[in-house]
C-alpha positions as CSV (number, residue, x, y, z in Angstrom):
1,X,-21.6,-0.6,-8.8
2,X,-19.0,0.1,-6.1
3,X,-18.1,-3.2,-6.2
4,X,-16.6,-3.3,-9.2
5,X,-12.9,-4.2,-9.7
6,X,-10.9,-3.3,-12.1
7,X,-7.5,-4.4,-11.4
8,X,-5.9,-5.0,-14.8
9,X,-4.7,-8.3,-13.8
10,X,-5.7,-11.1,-11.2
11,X,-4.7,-14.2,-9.8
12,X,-5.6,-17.0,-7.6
13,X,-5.6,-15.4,-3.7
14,X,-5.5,-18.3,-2.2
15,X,-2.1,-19.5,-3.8
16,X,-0.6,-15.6,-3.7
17,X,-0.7,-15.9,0.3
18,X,0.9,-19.2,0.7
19,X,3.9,-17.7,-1.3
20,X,3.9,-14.2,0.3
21,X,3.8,-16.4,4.0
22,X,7.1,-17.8,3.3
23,X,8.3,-14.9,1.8
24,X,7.8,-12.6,4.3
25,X,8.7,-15.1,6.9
26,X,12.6,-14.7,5.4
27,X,11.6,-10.7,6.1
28,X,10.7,-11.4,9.8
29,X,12.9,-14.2,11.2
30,X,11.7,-13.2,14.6
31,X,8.5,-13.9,13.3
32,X,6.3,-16.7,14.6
33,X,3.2,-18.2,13.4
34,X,3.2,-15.7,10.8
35,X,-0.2,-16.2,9.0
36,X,-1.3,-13.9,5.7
37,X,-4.9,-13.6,5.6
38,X,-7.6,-11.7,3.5
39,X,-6.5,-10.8,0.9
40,X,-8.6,-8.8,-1.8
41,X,-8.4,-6.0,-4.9
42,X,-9.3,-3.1,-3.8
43,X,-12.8,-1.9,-5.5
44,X,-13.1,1.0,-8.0
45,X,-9.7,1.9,-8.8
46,X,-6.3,0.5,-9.6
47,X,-6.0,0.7,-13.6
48,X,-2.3,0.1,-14.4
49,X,-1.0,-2.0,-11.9
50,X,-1.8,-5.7,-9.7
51,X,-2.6,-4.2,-6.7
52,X,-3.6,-6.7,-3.5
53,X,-4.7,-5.8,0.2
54,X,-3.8,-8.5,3.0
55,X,-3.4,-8.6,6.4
56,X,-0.5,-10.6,8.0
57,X,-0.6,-11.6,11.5
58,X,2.5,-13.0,13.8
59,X,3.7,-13.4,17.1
60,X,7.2,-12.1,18.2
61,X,8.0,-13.8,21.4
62,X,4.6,-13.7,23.2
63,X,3.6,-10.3,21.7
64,X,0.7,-10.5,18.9
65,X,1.6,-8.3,15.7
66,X,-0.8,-7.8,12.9
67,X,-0.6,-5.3,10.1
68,X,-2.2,-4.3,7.5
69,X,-0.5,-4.2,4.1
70,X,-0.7,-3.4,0.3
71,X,1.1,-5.3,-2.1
72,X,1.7,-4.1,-5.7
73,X,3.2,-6.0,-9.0
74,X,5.4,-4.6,-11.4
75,X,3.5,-5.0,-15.0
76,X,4.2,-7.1,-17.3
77,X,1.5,-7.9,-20.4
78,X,-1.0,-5.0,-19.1
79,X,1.9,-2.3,-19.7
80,X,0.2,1.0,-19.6
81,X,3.3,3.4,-20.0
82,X,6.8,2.7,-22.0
83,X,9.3,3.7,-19.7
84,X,9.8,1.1,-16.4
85,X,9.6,3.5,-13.4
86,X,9.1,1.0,-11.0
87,X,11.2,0.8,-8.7
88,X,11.6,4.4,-8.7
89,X,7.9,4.5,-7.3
90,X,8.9,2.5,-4.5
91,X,12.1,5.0,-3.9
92,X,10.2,8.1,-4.4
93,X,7.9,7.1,-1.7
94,X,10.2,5.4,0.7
95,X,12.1,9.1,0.4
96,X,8.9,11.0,1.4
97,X,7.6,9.0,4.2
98,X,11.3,9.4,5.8
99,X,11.0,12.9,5.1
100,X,7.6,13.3,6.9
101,X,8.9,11.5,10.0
102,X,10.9,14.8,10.2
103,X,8.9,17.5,8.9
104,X,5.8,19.1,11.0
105,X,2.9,16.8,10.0
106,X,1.4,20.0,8.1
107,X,4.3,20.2,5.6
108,X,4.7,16.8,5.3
109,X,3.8,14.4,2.3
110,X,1.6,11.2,3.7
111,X,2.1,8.7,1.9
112,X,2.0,4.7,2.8
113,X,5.3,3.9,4.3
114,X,6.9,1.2,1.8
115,X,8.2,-1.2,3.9
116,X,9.9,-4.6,1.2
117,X,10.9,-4.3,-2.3
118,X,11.7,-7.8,-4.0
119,X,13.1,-7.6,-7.6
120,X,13.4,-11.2,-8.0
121,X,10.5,-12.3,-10.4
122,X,10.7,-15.7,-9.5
123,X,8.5,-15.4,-6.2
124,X,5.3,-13.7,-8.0
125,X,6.0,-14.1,-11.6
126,X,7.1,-10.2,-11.5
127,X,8.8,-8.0,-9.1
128,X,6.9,-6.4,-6.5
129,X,6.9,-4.4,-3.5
130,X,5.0,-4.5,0.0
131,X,3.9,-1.0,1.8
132,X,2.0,0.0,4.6
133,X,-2.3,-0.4,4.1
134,X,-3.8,3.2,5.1
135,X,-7.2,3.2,6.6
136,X,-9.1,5.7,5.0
137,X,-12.1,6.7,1.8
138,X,-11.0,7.3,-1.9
139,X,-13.5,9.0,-4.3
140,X,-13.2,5.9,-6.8
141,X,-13.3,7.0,-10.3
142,X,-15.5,4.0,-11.0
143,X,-18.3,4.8,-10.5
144,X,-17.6,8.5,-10.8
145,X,-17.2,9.6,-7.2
146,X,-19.1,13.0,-8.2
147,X,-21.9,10.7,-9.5
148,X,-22.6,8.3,-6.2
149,X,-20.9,7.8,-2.8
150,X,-19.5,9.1,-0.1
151,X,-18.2,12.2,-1.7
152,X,-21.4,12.4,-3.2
153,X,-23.4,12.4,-0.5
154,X,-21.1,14.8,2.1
155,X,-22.1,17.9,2.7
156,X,-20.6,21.3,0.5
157,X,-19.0,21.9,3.8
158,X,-17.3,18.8,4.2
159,X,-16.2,19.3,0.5
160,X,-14.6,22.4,1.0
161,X,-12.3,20.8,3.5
162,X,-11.9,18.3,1.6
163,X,-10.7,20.3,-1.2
164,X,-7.6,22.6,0.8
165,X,-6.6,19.8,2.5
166,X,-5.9,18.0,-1.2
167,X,-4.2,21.3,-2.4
168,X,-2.1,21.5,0.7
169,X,-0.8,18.4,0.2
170,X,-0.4,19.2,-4.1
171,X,1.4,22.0,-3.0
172,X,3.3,19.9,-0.2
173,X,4.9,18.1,-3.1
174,X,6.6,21.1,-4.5
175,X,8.2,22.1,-1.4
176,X,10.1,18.8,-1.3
177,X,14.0,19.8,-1.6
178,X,15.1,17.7,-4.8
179,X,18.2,16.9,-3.6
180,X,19.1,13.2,-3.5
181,X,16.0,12.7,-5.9
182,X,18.6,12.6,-9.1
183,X,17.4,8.9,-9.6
184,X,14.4,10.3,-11.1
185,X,15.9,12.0,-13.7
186,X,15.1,10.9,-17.0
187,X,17.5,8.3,-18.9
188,X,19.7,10.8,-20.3
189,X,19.6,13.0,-17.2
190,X,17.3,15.0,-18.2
191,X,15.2,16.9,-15.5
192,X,12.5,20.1,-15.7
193,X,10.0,20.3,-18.8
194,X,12.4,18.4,-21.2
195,X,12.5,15.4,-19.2
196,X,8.5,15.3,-19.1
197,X,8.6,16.7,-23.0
198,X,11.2,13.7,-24.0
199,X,8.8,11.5,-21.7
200,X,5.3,12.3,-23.7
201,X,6.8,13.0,-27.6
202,X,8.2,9.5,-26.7
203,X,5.2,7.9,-26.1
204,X,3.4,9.3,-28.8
205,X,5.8,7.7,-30.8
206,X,5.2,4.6,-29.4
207,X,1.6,4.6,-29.5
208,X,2.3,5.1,-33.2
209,X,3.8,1.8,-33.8
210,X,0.2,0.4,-33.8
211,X,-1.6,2.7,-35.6
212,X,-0.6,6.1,-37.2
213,X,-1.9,8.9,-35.0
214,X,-1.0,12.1,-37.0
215,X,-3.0,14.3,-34.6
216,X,-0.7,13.7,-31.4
217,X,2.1,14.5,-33.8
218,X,0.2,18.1,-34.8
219,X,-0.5,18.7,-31.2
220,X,3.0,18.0,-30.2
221,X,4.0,20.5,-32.7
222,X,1.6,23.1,-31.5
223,X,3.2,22.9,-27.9
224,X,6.3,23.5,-28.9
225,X,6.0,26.0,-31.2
226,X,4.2,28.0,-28.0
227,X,7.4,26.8,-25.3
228,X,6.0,28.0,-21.8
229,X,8.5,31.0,-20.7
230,X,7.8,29.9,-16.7
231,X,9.4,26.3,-15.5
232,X,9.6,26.5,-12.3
233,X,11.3,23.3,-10.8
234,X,9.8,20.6,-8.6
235,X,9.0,17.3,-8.3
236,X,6.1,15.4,-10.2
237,X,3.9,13.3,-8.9
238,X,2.3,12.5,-12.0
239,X,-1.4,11.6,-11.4
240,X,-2.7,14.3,-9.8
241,X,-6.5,14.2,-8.3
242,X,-7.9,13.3,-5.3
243,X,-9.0,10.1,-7.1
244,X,-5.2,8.9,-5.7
245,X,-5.9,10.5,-2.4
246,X,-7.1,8.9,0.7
247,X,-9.1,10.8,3.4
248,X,-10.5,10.1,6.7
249,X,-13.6,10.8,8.4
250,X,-12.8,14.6,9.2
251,X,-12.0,14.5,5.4
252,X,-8.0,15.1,6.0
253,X,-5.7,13.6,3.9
254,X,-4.6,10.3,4.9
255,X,-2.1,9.3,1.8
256,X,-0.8,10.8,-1.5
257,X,-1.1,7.4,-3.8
258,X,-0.4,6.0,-7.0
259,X,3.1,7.5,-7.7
260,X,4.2,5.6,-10.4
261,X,4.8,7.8,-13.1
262,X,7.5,10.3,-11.0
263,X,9.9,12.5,-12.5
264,X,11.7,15.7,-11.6
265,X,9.7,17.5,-14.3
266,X,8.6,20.7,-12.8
267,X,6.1,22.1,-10.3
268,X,3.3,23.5,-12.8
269,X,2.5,19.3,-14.2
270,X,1.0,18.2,-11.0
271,X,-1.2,21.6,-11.0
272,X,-2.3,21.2,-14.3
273,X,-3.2,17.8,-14.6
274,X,-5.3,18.6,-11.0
275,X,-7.0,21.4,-12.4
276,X,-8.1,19.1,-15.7
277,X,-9.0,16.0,-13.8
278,X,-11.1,18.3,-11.2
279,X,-13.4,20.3,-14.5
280,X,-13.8,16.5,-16.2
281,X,-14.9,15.2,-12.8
282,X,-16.8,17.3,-10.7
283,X,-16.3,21.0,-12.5
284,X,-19.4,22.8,-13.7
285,X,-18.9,21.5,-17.1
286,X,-18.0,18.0,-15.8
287,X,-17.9,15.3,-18.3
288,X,-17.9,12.0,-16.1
289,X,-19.4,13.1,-13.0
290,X,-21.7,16.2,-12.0
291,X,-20.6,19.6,-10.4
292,X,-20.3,19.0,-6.6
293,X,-20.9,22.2,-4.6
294,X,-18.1,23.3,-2.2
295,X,-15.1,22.1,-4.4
296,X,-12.5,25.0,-4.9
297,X,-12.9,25.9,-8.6
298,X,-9.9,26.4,-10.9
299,X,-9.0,29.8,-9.7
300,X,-9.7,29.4,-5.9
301,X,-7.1,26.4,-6.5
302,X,-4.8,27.9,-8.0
303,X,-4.7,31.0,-6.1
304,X,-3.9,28.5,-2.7
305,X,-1.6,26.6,-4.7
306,X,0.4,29.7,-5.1
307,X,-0.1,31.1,-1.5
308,X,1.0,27.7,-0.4
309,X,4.1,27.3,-2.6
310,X,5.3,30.9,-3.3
311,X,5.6,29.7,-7.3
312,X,3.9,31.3,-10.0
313,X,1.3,29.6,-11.9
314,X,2.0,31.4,-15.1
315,X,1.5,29.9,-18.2
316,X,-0.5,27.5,-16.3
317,X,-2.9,26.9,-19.9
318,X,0.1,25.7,-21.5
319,X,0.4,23.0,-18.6
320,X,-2.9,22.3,-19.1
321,X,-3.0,21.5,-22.7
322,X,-0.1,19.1,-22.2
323,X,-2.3,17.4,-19.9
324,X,-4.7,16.8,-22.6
325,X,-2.2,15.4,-24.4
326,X,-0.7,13.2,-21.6
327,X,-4.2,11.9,-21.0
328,X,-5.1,11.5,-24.6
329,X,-1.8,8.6,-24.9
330,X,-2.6,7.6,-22.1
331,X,-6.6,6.7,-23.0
332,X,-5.5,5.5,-26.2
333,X,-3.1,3.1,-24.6
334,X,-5.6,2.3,-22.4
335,X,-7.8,1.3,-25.6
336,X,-5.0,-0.9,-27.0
337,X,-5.2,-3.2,-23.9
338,X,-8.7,-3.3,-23.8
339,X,-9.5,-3.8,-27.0
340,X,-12.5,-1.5,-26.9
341,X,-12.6,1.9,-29.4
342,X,-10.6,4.6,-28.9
343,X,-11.2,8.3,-29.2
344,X,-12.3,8.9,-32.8
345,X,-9.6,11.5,-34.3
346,X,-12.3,14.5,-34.5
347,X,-13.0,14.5,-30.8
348,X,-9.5,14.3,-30.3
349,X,-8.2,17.3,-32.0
350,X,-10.9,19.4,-31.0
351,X,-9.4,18.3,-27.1
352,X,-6.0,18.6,-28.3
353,X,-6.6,22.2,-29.9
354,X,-5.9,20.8,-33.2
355,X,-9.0,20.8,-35.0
């Protein structure tokens, strides 16, 4: 079972590293002898986006160089969201890694250090970009981490530290200065809870265009007739759980992943969509997984995420519920490109608090 990939699209390997050779060999002119080798999916998560691990190996003069890289492909037919945010997943992290190199290491952001960024399709069929590989565990959502693995199988000790280290970097994120972030601003310029309000009414729209889905359209309604008075500002990371977090043996935080839904939204998304994923994953009322003893519950998390960030978590259920919502287009998307059922329209409006 922890096997299983589920990259949403895949190609031949062997014919992928013949192409990336020469193409990073124009990257590394000082490069000799450059060789790109094993090349894999990674197992148990990796959903919207191509996503391949390789190693490439070179000599510079008589000095052996190897390292260990990700690549990742722009989408093209498996197209999970409607908006192209890209390369501003590539910026974003390429901003926060050069921010870390100057930041004490317990303030900054890890993230993989991005490294190429080609936007020419021709080369892979789709643009792409090359970062740094981590070395490190991820509790896979496939199969549930809360269900079997490592995770699983650490002690509630372990988990606890697992768990502050994941809400000090949540709440590393939202001490980011936003300065010279304006390119994540939404396409009209839009920034704070419009720009992720524009983002998700937008989406639900376009879900719509296959199949009338009058319940988004009631809980859409609902959330705005009940407009959250606290919007405090910070930067979004988007997906939210330690699903997209990479941790090492002494269960530190290795990498923040997975940033390709960004936006200059406001601090309380990330919290909210943390605090959802967590109850539906290991929670004591999970849903996928099984409770996992030693994991902060909602109000220890919350209560650090505010000690850490000085921001107020007020109105925090509001954030919540349009976290439902996010994931609910988001899983009915996902159904589209599957072709497998969607969530029948009872079980959605009693999730979307429009029953």
């Amino acid at each position: 079972m922890s096997d299983v990939i589920v990259a949403p699209e895949t190609r031949d390997l062997g014919e992928t590293a013949g192409v990336l050779e020469g193409w990073l060999a124009r990257r590394l002119p000082e490069a000799e002898g450059l060789e790109i080798r094993d090349l894999s999916y990674p197992r148990g998560a990796g959903q919207s986006h191509e996503t391949i691990l390789f190693e490439a190996l070179w000599r510079e003069g008589n000095v052996p160089r190897r390292k260990g890289c990700v690549l990742r492909i722009k989408p093209q037919g498996f197209t999970v969201y409607p908006d192209d945010l890209f390369e501003q997943q590539y910026r974003i992290m390429k901003v926060l890694a050069e921010r870390g190199d100057a930041s004490p290491d317990d303030e900054a952001v890890r993230v993989a250090r991005p490294l190429w960024f080609e936007e020419d399709a021709n080369v892979l069929g789709s643009p792409f970009f090359v970062m740094e590989r981590k070395v490190g565990r991820v509790p896979v959502s496939i199969p549930p981490y809360a269900r079997e693995g490592w995770l699983k199988d650490a002690a509630p000790a372990q988990r606890r530290v697992l768990w502050r280290n994941a809400v000090q970097q949540l709440a590393a994120i939202q001490r980011v200065p936003l300065e010279g972030l304006d390119f994540l601003a939404g396409p009209a310029g839009e920034h704070g809870l419009e720009q992720e309000w524009v983002k998700f009414t937008g989406f639900a729209r376009w879900l719509q265009e296959v199949e009338p889905l009058p319940v988004l359209n009631a809980a859409l309604e609902r959330l705005r007739a009940s407009w959250p008075e606290n919007q405090p500002e910070g930067l979004v990371w988007g997906d939210s759980r330690i699903g997209n977090m990479m941790f090492d043996d002494a269960f530190d935080v290795v990498a923040v992943m997975d940033w390709e839904q960004p936006s200059l939204g406001g601090a309380l998304h990330d919290l909210a969509w943390f605090c959802v994923i967590a109850e539906t994953m290991h929670g004591p009322r999970a849903t996928y997984g099984a409770p996992l003893e030693g994991m902060g519950n909602r109000e220890e998390t919350v209560a650090l995420w505010e000690e850490l960030t000085g921001k107020s978590s007020a109105d925090l259920e509001w954030y919540e519920d349009f976290a439902h919502l996010k994931m609910t287009c988001t899983g009915v998307r996902l159904a589209h490109l599957r072709g497998t059922p969607r969530m029948d329209d009872a079980a959605m409006a009693r999730r979307l608090k429009v029953a």
